[in-house]
C-alpha positions in Angstrom: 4.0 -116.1 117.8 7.1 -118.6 118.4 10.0 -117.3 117.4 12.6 -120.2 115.5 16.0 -119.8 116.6 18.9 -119.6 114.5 20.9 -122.2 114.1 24.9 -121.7 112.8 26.9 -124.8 112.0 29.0 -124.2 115.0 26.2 -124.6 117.1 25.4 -127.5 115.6 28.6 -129.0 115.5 29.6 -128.3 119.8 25.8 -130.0 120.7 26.6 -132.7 118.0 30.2 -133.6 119.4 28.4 -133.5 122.7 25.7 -135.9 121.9 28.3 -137.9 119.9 30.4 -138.9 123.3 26.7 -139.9 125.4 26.0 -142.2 122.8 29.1 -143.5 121.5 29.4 -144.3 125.7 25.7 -146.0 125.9 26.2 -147.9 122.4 29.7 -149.2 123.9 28.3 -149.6 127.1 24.3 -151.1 126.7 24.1 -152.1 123.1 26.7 -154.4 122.2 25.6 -157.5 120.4 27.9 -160.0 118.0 29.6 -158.9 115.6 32.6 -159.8 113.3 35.8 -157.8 114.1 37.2 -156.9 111.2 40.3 -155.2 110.0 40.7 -151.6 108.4 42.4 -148.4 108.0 43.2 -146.9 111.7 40.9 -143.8 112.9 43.1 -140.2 112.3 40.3 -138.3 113.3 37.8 -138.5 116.0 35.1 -135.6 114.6 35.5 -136.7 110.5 37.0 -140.5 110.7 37.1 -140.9 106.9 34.3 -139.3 105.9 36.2 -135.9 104.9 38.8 -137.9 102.3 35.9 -140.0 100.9 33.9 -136.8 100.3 36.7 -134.3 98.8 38.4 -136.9 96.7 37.6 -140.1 94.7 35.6 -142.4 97.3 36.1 -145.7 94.5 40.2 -144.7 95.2 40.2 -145.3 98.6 37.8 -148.1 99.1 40.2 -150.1 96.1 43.5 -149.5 98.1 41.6 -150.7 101.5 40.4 -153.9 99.4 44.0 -154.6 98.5 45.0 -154.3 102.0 42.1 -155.7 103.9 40.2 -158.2 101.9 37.0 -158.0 100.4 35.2 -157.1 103.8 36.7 -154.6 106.1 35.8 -151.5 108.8 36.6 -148.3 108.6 35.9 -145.2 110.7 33.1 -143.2 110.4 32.1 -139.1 111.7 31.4 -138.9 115.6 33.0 -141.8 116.7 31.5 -144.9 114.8 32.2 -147.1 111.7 31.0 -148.6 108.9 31.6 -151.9 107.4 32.4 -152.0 104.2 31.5 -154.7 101.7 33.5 -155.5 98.3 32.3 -159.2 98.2 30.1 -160.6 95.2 27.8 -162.8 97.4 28.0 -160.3 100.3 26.7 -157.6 98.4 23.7 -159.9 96.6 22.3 -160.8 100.1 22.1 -157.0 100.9 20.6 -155.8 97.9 18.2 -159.0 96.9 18.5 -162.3 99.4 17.5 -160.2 102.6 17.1 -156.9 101.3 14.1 -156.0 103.7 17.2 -156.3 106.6 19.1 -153.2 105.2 17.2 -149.9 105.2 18.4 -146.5 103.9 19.6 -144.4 106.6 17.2 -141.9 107.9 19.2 -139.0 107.4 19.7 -139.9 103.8 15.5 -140.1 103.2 15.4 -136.9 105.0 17.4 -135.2 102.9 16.0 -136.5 100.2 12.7 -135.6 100.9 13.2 -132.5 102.1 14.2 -132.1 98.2 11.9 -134.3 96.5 9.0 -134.6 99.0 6.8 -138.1 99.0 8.0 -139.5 95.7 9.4 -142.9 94.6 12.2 -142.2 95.7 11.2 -141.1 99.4 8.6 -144.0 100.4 8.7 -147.6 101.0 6.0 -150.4 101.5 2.7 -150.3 100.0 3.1 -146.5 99.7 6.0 -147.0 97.1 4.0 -149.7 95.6 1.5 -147.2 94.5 3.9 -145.2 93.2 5.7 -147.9 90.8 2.0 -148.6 89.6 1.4 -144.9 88.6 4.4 -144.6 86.5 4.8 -148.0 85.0 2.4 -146.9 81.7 5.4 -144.2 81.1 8.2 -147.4 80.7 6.6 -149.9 78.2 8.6 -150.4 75.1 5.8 -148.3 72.8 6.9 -145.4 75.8 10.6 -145.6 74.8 10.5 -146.0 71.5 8.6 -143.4 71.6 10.8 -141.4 74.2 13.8 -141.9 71.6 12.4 -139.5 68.9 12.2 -137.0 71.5 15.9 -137.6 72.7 17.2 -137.6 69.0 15.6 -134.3 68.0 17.3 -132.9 71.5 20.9 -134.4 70.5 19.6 -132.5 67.0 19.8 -129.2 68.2 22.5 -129.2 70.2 24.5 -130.3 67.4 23.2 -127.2 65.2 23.7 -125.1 68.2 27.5 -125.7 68.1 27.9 -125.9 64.4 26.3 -122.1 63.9 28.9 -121.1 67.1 31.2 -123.0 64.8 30.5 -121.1 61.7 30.7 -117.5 63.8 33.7 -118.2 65.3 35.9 -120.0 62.2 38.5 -117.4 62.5 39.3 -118.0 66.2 42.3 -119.9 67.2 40.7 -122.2 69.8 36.8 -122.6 69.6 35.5 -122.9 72.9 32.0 -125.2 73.7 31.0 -125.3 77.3 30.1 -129.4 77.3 28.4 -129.0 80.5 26.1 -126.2 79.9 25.0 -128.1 76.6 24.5 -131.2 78.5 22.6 -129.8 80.8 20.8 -128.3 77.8 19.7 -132.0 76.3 18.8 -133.6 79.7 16.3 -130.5 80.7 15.2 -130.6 76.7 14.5 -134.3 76.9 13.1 -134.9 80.6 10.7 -131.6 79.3 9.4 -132.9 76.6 9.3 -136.7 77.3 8.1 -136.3 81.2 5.7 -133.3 80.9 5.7 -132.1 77.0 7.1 -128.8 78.4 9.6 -126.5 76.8 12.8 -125.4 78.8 13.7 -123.5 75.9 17.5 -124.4 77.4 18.6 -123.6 73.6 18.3 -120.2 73.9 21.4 -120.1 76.0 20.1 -120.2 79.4 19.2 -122.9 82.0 15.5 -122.6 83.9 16.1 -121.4 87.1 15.7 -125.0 89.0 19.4 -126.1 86.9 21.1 -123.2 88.1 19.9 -124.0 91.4 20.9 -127.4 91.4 24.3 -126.9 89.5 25.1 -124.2 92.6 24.3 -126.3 94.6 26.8 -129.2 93.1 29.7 -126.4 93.4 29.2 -125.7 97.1 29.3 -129.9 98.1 33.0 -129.3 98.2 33.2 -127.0 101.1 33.8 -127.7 104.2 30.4 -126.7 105.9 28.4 -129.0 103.5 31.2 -131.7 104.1 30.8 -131.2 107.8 27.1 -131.1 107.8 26.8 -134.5 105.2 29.0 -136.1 108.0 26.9 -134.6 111.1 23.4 -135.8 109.2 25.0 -139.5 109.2 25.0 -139.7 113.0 22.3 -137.1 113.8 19.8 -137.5 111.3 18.0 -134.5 112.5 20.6 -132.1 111.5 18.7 -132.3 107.6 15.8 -130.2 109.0 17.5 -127.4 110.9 18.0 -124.1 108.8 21.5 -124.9 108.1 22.8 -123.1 104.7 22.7 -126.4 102.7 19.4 -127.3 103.9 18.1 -123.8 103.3 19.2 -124.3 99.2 17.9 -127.8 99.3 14.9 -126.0 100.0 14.7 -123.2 97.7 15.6 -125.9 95.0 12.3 -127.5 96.2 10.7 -124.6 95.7 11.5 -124.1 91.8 10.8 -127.7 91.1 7.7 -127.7 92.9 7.2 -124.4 90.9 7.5 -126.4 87.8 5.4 -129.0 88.6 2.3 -126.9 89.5 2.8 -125.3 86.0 2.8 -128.5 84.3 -0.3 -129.2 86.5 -2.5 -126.1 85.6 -1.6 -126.5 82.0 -4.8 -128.3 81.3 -4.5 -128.2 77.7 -0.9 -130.2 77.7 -2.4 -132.3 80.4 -5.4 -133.2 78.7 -3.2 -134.0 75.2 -0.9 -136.2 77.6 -3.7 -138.4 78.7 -5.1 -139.2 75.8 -2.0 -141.1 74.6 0.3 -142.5 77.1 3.1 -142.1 74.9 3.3 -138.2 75.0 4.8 -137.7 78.1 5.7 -140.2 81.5 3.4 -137.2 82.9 0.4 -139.2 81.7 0.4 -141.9 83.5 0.9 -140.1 86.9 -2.2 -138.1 86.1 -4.3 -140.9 85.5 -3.6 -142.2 88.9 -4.6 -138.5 90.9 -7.3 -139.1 92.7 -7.1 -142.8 92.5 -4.1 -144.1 93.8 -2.1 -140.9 94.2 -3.0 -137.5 95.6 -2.1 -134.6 94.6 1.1 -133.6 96.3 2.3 -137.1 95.2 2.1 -136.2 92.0 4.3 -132.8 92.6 6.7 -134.9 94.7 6.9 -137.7 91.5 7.0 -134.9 89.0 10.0 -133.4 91.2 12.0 -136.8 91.0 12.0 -137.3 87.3 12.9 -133.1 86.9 15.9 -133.9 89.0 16.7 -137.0 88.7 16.9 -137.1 84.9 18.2 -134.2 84.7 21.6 -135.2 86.7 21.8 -138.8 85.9 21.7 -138.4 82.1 23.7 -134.6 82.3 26.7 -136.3 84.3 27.2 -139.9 82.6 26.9 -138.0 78.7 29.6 -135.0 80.1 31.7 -137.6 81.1 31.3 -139.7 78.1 32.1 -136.7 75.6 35.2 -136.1 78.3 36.4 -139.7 77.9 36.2 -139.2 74.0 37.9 -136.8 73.9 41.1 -138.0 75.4 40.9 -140.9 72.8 40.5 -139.7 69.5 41.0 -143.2 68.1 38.0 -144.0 70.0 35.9 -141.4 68.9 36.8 -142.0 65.2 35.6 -145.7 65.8 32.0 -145.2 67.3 31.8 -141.5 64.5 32.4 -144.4 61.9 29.2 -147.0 63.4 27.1 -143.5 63.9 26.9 -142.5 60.2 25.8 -145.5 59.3 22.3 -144.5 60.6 21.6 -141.1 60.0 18.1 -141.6 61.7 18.4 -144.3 64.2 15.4 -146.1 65.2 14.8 -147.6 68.8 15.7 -151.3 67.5 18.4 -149.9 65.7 19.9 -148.2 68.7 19.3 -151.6 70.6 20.2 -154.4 68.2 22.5 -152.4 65.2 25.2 -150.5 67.2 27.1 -152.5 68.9 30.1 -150.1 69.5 27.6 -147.2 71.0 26.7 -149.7 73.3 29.8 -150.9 74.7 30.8 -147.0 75.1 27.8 -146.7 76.7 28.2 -149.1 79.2 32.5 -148.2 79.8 31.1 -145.0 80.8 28.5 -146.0 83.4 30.9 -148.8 84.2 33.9 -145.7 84.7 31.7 -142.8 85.6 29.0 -144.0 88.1 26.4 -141.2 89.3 26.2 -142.5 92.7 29.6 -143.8 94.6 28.2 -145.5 97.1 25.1 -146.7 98.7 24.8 -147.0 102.4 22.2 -149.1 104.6 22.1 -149.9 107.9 21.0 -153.3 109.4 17.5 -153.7 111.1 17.8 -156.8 112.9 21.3 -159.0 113.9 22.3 -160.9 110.2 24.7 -163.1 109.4 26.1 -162.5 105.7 27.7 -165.3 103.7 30.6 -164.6 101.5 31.8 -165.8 98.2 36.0 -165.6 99.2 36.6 -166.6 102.8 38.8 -163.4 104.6 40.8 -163.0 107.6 39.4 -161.0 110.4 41.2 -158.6 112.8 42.1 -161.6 115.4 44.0 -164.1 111.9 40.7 -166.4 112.2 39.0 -167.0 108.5 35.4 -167.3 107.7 33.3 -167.5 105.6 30.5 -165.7 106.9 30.4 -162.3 108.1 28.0 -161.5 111.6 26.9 -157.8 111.6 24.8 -156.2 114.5 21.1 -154.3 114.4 21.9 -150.7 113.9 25.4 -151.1 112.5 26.0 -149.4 108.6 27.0 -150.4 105.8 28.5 -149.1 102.9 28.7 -150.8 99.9 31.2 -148.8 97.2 30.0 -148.6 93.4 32.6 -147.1 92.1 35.1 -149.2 93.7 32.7 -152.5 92.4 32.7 -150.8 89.2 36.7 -150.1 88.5 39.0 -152.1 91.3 41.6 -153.9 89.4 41.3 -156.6 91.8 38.1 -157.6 89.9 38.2 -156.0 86.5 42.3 -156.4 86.1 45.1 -154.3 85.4 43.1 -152.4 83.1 40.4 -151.5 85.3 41.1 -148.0 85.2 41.2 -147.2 81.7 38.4 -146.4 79.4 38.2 -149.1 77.1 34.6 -149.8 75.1 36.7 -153.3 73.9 35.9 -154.9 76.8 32.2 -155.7 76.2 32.8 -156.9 73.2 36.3 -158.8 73.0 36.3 -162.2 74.6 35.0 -163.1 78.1 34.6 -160.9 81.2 36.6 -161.5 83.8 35.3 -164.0 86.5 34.8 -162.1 89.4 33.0 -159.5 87.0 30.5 -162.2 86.3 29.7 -163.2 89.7 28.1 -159.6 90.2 24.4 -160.0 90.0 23.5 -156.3 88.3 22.9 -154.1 85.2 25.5 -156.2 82.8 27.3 -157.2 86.0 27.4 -153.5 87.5 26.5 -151.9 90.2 25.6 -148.3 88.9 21.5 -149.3 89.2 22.3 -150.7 92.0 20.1 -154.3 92.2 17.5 -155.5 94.1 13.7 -155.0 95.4 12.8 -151.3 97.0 9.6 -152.2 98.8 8.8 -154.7 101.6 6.3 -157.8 100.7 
C-alpha cells in the first residue's frame, strides 16, 4: 500500500519559494506580452508582497489610500514575486464582470478550495454544468418561495427575541446583562437556512450550535494566523498547495465532512423529503430533489445542499452581527428604525418590501459598510484591452483611456473599497448613515456602478459561459 507523505508548511513553503524563482524567471523571460505599466505601492517583501497587510487588516483601507495615490487603476505586489492589477474604475469593473465576462475566470486555487469545501455545487462549476444547477434551484426563488421563506425568518427572529428577554428576566438584578450577538446570530441563520432550505431543526435555541457551525466558526478564528495567511498566499501562486494535507486544508475537510453529514440526513429523511416535494414552497430542498436523477445526480445534490448550509449561514450571520453592532453605536438610529418596526407587529413580505422604507435603507448601509466578501479576484484568459470611464496616468506620465492587460495576469477588483472610498461616496463614506438612500440624490460616481442599488457586495454579472 502507498504510503502519503507528510507534508509541514515549511516544506511547502522552501519548494514553493523555489518554484516561485523558475517561474517568475520563465514568465520574465518567455511570456511577456503587452501590457499597461502602471503605477503602485513599491514591493517590501519578496515571499508576501501585500498579501500579509491585506489579509490581517482591513483590505477596503488600503486599496482607498492606493486609489488616492494612484488613480482608479493601479499595480500592486503580489506573494512569490508577481502582481496584481487592481481595478477601482466604474467602466473598468462592468467590462470584467458583464461586457467580457467569459475573459476573466476565478483563479484555480480559489475553485479548489472551494470545492474541496463545497464539492460540485453552484458555486464550484461553470458552463453547461452550472447551468443545470441554476435550473434545479430556480423553483426555490419565485416570489410565492419568499414570501413564503419570510414567515419562516420571522418566527426565527421570534425566538431569539424570547430567548433574550427570559435571560433578561433571570438576570434583572445584574449590573450589566451580557447577550453574546454572535452566537444568537449564528442561531437565526442555522434556524432559518434549516427550516427554509431542508425543513430541518438545528434546535440552535437550546444553547448550542450543530457541530458543522462550530466547525466553521473555528475555522474563522484560525484565518488570522500566520500559517493560514501563509498558505492563502502560497495557494494564489501554486494552486495545488489547496490539496496537500496542510492544517487548514485538513479542517476544510472535516468541515466537509459535517456538512456532507447533514446533507445525507436530510436525504434519508424520506418523510420530510417527500412533504417538501409536494409543495415547492416548503423548503429550497424541493426543488433540488426534483431534479436527482434528471438533471442532477446525487452527489450534486450533497454538494448544492452544502452551499446553501454554508453559505447562508455566513452571509446572513455576518451582515445581521454587524448590523446590530452598527446600532448599537447609534442609539438615535436604533430609536428611528424601533419607531417604523412597531408599526407592523406581523410584517408581511409586501410589507417588508413596499412599507418600511427606513429597514431598508439600514439594510442596504450595512451591506453597503459591511460587505461579506472584500474582494473578488479573476485572472485574464486571453490578451484584453479594458476601456475606462476616467482617463489615468500610467507609470511612464502618458494618459489613456484604456487599460491593455496580458493572458494569465490577475486581477483584483476591491468591494469594500467600491463600497466605502470617499473618493466615490464622499467625505462621509465611512460612516454608517441609513440617510443616504433616502435623502436626495446619490453621488455621481455612485451611480455609474452597474450593481445591487449601485453596489458591489453581489458582485454583477453572468457566471456561466454561452
Amino acid at each position: 500500500m502507498l504510503a502519503v507523505p507528510s507534508y509541514n508548511l515549511f516544506d511547502v513553503l522552501a519548494v514553493s519559494v523555489c518554484g516561485s524563482v523558475v517561474f517568475a524567471l520563465v514568465r520574465r523571460l518567455f511570456l511577456r506580452s503587452k501590457s499597461t505599466k502602471l503605477a503602485g505601492p513599491k514591493r517590501t517583501s519578496w515571499l508576501w508582497g501585500y498579501t500579509k497587510d491585506l489579509l490581517a487588516g482591513v483590505s477596503g483601507d488600503y486599496f482607498e489610500q492606493w486609489q488616492k495615490e494612484f488613480g482608479d487603476v493601479y499595480c500592486i505586489p503580489s506573494a512569490g514575486g508577481g502582481e496584481r492589477t487592481v481595478f477601482m474604475d466604474s467602466r473598468a469593473i462592468s467590462y470584467i464582470l458583464n461586457t467580457n465576462a467569459y475573459n476573466f475566470v476565478r483563479h484555480k486555487g480559489q475553485v479548489s478550495v472551494t470545492k474541496r469545501m463545497l464539492g460540485g455545487g453552484i458555486l464550484t462549476v461553470e458552463g453547461d454544468a452550472h447551468r443545470r444547477h441554476r435550473k434545479s434551484m430556480s423553483p426555490g426563488f419565485t416570489i410565492a418561495s419568499i414570501r413564503f421563506f419570510t414567515t419562516i425568518f420571522l418566527g426565527a427572529a421570534c425566538k431569539v427575541r424570547d430567548q433574550w428577554i427570559s435571560q433578561m428576566a433571570a438576570e434583572s438584578n445584574e449590573k450589566d446583562i451580557v447577550v453574546n450577538v454572535e452566537y444568537w446570530m449564528n442561531a437565526i441563520s442555522f434556524e432559518s437556512i434549516g427550516e427554509a432550505g431542508f425543513s430541518h431543526d438545528f434546535k440552535c435555541m437550546d444553547g448550542e450550535l450543530p457541530l458543522v457551525g462550530k466547525l466553521f466558526t473555528s475555522l474563522g478564528k484560525k484565518s488570522g494566523s500566520l500559517a493560514s495567511m501563509m498558505a492563502i498566499a502560497l495557494i494564489q501562486v501554486f494552486p495545488v498547495v489547496a490539496l496537500l494535507p496542510l492544517g487548514r486544508n485538513i479542517a476544510f475537510d472535516q468541515l466537509q465532512a459535517a456538512m456532507r453529514s447533514v446533507a445525507q440526513g436530510v436525504l434519508s429523511d424520506r418523510k420530510a423529503v417527500s412533504d417538501a416535494v409536494s409543495d415547492e414552497r416548503r423548503s429550497l430542498v424541493a426543488s433540488i430533489m426534483k431534479a436527482e436523477n434528471r438533471s442532477l445526480t446525487q452527489e450534486e445534490v450533497i454538494a448544492e445542499i452544502n452551499t446553501l448550509l454554508l453559505a447562508g449561514f455566513e452571509t446572513t450571520s455576518s451582515s445581521m452581527t454587524w448590523c446590530l453592532h452598527e446600532l448599537s453605536m447609534n442609539p438615535r438610529l436604533q430609536q428611528k428604525l424601533r419607531d417604523e418596526l412597531a408599526k407592523f407587529p406581523e410584517p408581511t413580505h409586501e410589507q417588508l418590501a413596499t412599507e418600511m422604507p427606513y429597514l431598508n435603507a439600514v439594510v442596504q448601509e450595512t451591506l453597503r459598510t459591511h460587505p461579506v466578501v472584500p474582494e473578488n479576484h479573476r485572472r485574464v484568459k486571453k490578451d484584453d484591452s479594458i476601456p475606462l470611464q476616467n482617463p489615468i496616468t500610467t507609470a511612464s506620465g502618458k494618459v489613456v483611456d484604456h487599460i491593455e492587460v496580458r493572458a494569465g495576469q490577475g486581477v483584483i477588483i476591491s468591494i469594500e473599497a467600491m463600497n466605502r472610498s470617499s473618493v466615490i461616496w464622499g467625505p462621509d463614506s465611512h460612516e454608517f448613515k441609513p440617510e443616504r438612500w433616502l435623502d436626495g440624490e446619490l453621488p455621481k460616481r455612485v451611480k455609474e456602478i452597474q450593481g445591487f442599488h449601485h453596489l458591489l457586495t453581489f458582485i454583477d454579472g453572468p457566471r456561466y459561459e454561452p
